[in-house]
N, C-alpha and C positions, 0 to 999 in steps of 0.2 A: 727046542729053544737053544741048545747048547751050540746046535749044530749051526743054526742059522749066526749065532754070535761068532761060532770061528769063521764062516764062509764072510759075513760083514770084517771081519778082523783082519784076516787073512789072505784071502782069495778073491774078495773082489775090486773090480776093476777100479776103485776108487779108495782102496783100502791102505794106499801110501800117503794121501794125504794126514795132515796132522791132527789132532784135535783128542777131545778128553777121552777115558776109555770106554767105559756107559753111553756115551752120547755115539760111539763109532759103533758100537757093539749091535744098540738095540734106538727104538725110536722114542721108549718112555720115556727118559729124564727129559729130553724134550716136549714131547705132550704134557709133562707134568709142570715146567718151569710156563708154556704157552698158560694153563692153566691159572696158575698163580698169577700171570699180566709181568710175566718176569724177563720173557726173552729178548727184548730190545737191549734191555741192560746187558743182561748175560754174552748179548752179542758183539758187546763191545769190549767186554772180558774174554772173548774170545778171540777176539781181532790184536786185542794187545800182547797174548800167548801166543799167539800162532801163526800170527804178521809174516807174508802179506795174504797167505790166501789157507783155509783151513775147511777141515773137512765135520760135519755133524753126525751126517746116518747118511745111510745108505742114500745116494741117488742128492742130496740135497748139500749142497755149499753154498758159502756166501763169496760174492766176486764183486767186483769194480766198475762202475758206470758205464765204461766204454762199450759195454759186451751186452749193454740194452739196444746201440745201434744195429739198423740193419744195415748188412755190410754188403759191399755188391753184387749183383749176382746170387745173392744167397737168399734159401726162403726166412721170415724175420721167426726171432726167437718170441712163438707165442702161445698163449694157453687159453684162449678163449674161443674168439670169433675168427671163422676164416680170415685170410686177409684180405681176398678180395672183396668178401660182406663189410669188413671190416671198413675199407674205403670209399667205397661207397654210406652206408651210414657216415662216415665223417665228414664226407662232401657235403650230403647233406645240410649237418648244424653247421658248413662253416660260417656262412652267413650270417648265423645268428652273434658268433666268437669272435667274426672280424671286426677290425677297429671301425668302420661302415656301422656294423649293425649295432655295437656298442654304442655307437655317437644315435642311434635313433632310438634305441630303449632308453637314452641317459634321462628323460622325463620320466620316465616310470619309474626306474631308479630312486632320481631326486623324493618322487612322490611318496615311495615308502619310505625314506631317511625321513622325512618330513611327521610322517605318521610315528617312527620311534622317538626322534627326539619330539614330538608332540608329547607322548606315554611320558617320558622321564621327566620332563617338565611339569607335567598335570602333579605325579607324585610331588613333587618341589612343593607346588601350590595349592594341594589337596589338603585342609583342615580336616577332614572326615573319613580320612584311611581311603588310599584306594582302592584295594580289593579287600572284601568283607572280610577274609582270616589275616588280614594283615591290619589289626589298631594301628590307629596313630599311637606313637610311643611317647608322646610328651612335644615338651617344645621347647628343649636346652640349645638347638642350633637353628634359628628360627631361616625358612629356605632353602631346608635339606631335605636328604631322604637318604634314607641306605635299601640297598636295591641288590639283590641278585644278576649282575649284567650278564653273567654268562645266560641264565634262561632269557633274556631278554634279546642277546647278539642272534639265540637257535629263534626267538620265537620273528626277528626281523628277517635274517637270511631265507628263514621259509618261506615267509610273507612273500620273499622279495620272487625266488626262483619262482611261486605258484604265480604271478605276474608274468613271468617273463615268458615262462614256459606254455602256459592253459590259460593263460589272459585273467586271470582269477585270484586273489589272494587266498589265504587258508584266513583268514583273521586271526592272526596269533596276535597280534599287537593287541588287538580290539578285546578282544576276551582274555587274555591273558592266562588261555592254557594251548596244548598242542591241541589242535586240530586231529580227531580221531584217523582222520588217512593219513599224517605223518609219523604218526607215534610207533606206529609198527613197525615201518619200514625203520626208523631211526634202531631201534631194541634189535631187531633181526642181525640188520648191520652191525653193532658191537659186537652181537656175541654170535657173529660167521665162525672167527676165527678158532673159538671154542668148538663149534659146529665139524668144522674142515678136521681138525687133530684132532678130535673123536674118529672120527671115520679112518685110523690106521687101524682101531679096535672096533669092529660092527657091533660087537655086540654089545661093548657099552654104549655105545650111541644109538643102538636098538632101544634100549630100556630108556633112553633121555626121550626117546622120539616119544614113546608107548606113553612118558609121565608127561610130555606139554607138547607134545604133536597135535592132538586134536587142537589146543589152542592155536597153538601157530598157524595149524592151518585156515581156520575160523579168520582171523587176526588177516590173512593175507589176502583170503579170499573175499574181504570186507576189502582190502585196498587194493586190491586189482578189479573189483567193479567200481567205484568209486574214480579208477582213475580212466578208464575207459568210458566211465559217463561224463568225465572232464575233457578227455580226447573228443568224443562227439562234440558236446557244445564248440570247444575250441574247431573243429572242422567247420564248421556254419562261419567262423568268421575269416572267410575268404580273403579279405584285402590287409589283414592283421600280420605286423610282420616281425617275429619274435624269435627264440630258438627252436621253435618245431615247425617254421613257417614251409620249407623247402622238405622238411622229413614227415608230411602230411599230405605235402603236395603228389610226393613219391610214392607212399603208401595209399594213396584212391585212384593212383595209376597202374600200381600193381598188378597182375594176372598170379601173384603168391598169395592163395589161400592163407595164409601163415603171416602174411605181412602187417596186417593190425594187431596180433597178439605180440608179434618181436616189437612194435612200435610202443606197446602198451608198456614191457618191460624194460625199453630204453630208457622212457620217460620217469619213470618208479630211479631207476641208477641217476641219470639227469637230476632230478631231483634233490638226492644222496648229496649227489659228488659237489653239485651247486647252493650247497646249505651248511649243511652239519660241518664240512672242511673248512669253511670260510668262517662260521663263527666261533671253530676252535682258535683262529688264528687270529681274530681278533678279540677273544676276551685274553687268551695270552698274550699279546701286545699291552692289552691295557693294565695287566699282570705286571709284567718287566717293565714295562714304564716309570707305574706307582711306584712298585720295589727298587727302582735307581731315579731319583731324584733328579738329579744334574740332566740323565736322557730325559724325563719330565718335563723341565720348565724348558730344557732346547726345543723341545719338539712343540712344545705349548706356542711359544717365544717365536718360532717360525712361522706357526699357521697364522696367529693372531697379528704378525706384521705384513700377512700376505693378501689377508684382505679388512674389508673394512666392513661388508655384510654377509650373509648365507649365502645370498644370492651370487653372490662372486665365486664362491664355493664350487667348480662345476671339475668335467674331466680335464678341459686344458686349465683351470686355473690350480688343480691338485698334482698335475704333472710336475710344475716347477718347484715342488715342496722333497727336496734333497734327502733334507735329514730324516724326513719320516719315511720316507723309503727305505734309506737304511736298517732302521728302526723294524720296521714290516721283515726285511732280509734276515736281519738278526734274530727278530722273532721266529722267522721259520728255518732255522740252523737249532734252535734253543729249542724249542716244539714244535718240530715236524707234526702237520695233522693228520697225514699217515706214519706212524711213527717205525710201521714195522717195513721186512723190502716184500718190493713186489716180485714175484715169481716170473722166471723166462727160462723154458725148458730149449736145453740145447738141440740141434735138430739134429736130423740123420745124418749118419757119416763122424759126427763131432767136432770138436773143435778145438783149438790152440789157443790159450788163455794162460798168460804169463808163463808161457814157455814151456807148457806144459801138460798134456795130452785132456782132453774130458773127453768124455764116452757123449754119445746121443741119449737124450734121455733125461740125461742131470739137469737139476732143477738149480739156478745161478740167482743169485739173490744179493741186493746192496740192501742193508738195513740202515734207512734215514737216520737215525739218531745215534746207532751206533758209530755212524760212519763222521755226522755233525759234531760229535764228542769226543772226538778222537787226537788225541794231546799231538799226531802226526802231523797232522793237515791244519790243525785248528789251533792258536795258542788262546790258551786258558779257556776252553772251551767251553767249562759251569759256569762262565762269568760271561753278562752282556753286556759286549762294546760295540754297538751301533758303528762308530767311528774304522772297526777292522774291515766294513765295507766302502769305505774311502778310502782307501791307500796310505795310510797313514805307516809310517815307519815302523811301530810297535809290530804293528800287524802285517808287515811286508810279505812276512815268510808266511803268511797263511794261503791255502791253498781253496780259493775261494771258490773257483769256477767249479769244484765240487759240490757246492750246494744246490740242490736239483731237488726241491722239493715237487716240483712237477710231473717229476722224470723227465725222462730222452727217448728218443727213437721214435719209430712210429706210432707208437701207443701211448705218447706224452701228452699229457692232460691237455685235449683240448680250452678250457675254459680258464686259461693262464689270466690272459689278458684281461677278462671280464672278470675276476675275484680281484686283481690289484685293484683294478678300477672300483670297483663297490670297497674294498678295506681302505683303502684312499679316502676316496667321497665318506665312511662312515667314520672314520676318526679324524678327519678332517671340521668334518659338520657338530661332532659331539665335542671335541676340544674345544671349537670356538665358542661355542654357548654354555656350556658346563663347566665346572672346575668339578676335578675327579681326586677323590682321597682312600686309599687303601684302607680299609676297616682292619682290627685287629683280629679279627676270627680268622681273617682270608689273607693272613702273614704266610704263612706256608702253604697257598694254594700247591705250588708244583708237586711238592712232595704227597700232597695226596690225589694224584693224576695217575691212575692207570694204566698203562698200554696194552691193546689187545689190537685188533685192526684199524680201531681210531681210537681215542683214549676216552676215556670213564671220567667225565668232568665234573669235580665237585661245584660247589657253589663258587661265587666267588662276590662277595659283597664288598661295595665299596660304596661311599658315599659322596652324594651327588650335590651341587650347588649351580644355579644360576646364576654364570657369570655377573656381577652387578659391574652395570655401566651407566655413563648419563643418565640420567632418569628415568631408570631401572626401580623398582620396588617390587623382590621377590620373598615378602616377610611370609612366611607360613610354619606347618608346623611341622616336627622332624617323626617321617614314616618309616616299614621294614615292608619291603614290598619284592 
């Protein structure tokens, strides 16, 4: 142990960079703060010490956007899929991610926006409790309901991707639980990140594997048939044209033995990536909203003057809505849905990063939140000013074009355009028909938000009203649902 602290100390090749002594020495204090759901924060206390580029442990720093691009000539900084597999699969969905294929799913879309604000509203006007562990609570607000929105944004976004994806809904709106093939996948996904930093130590992640391995495994092995009986059916419908339309087509053309099981496991991430992100980012919208007032009634104040029914509601009529765009920006600067950075191992040979030698090998890392909260780039950066993404003077000197919750390079989240576009359409669709009021339980939603590879989402109850308009009559009785 001693030995290996002075060679990390001392001797190697990355042992002039800056940063704390424990954290240079050995890999624990980190495993231990990942643990806690502590390092995003930490990462920004470390960015403020050690500005502009600092070093943790061995082999791993955090660095700067630019150095996600692939540069030319060079092979790209990555840690997964070849990159020739790599683009190929992305040819694939692109079809599904283009504004093209966007504009021909936007009815399916519509159709599950339809079916959640359907659910929210039924609570409004349900006398007899919607679901059986949830009494009606009285009737002091008659047309109300207090609602959990965060389980209802995961239980829409599922809905919405098993549509898009397998031509299938899960029924989470309908039933009003998860769907047993999403739940596992969603649990795994948190707690990867725990999973990964066990593994500098085998042998305690031996003994974690030995106490809920067999579950996990049970658990996975349920949704990896399950989605493979959802591939089948979705194969049979030939002239269906959705995100797996062209990566289905490729895979029953195949001569790779191998090619329906990677097909199986894209769709399981597909899934992930097209759900759980998207409804962290809009129940935190609908978070920062409630908690600023003024951003509230603007945003309210623009959609309600933009149209005059739902049905106006669509993708070109949600483009021209400015300020909630902003609003969406600022929420994802304030809550990153990946909040921690994603990994890009430098390749062979190394490379020159601010002027200054990295070995091959080094693992370069921007951490979103740290980076989003950073008094440098960002002024006042705990505080949401929708307005700093309009060029406003206050906010001149912020360094916007830093906000990359997508990321860059070639490995940037394919499905950009199709999450605006659904966070668009669903706060779009839900402001105009509801009036939304922060409950007092869920004042300090952020603060009990944990980060680990996506964040640990508490509840978030706020309560719900029918807009009343002309001849409107939503008198009922006030639910917790």
């Amino acid at each position: 142990m001693l030995t290996l602290c002075s060679y990390n100390l001392f001797l190697h090749p990355l042992s002039s960079y800056p940063g704390p002594f424990l954290w240079r020495a050995l890999r624990l204090p980190y495993v231990i703060r990942a643990l806690q759901s502590h390092l995003a924060y930490d990462m920004l206390e470390l960015h403020k010490r050690y500005r502009p580029i600092g070093g943790t442990y061995d082999h791993e720093m955090p660095r700067w956007k630019t150095y996600y691009k692939v540069q030319p000539n060079q092979k790209g900084m990555i840690f997964t899929t070849p990159p020739a597999e790599y683009s190929q699969m992305r040819r694939a969905l692109s079809y599904g991610f283009s504004e093209r294929g966007i504009r021909d799913m936007e009815s399916r879309m519509i159709g599950t926006l339809d079916k959640f604000l359907g659910r929210l509203i039924e609570f409004c006007n349900d006398r007899d409790g919607v679901l059986p562990d949830r009494p009606a609570q009285g009737s002091s607000k008659l047309g109300s309901a207090v609602i959990n929105i965060a389980k209802w944004c995961n239980f829409m976004t599922f809905d919405l991707i098993g549509e898009l994806t397998f031509g299938e809904s899960y029924e989470c709106l309908k039933t009003g639980i998860y769907h047993p093939w999403v739940k596992p996948v969603v649990e795994l996904t948190r707690y990867s990140g725990i999973f990964s930093n066990l593994g500098f130590y085998p042998k305690f992640q031996g003994a974690l594997l030995k106490v809920f391995g067999s579950l996990t495994c049970r658990r996975m092995d349920f949704h990896q048939k399950h989605t493979r009986a959802a591939l089948e059916r979705r194969a049979v419908k030939v002239d269906r044209m959705d995100l797996l339309s062209e990566s289905i087509k490729q895979t029953q053309a195949s001569e790779d033995p191998g090619a329906w099981d990677k097909l199986v496991m894209n769709s399981s991430a597909l899934v992930i990536a097209g759900s759980e992100t998207t409804a962290t980012t809009l129940t935190a919208a609908i978070y920062l909203l409630l908690s600023n007032p003024e951003a509230y009634r603007e945003v309210v104040a623009e959609i309600r003057s933009a149209f005059t029914s739902e049905d106006d509601i669509t993708m070109a009529g949600v483009n021209k809505l400015d300020y909630m765009l902003v609003c969406l920006n600022e929420t994802m600067r304030m809550l990153p849905a990946v909040p921690v950075g994603i990994p890009r191992m430098v390749p062979k040979g190394g490379r020159v990063l601010n002027d200054r030698y990295v070995t091959a090998g080094t693992i370069v890392t921007i951490w979103h939140w740290a980076l989003y909260h950073n008094e440098n780039f960002f002024r006042a950066p705990f505080e949401f000013h929708p307005e700093r993404f309009l060029g406003t003077e206050k906010f001149a000197s912020d360094a916007r074009h830093l906000l990359q919750p997508f990321h860059v390079g070639r490995r940037a989240c394919i499905g950009r355009s199709l999450a605006y576009v659904e966070m668009r359409l669903t706060l779009a669709r839900l402001l105009f028909r509801l009036d939304v009021e922060l409950t007092d339980q869920s004042l300090k939603w952020a603060e009990q938000l944990r980060p680990y590879n996506l964040w640990f989402k508490a509840s978030l109850y706020v309560r719900i009203k029918v807009r009343r308009r002309d001849g409107d009559d939503a008198g009922a009785y006030d639910l917790q649902c």
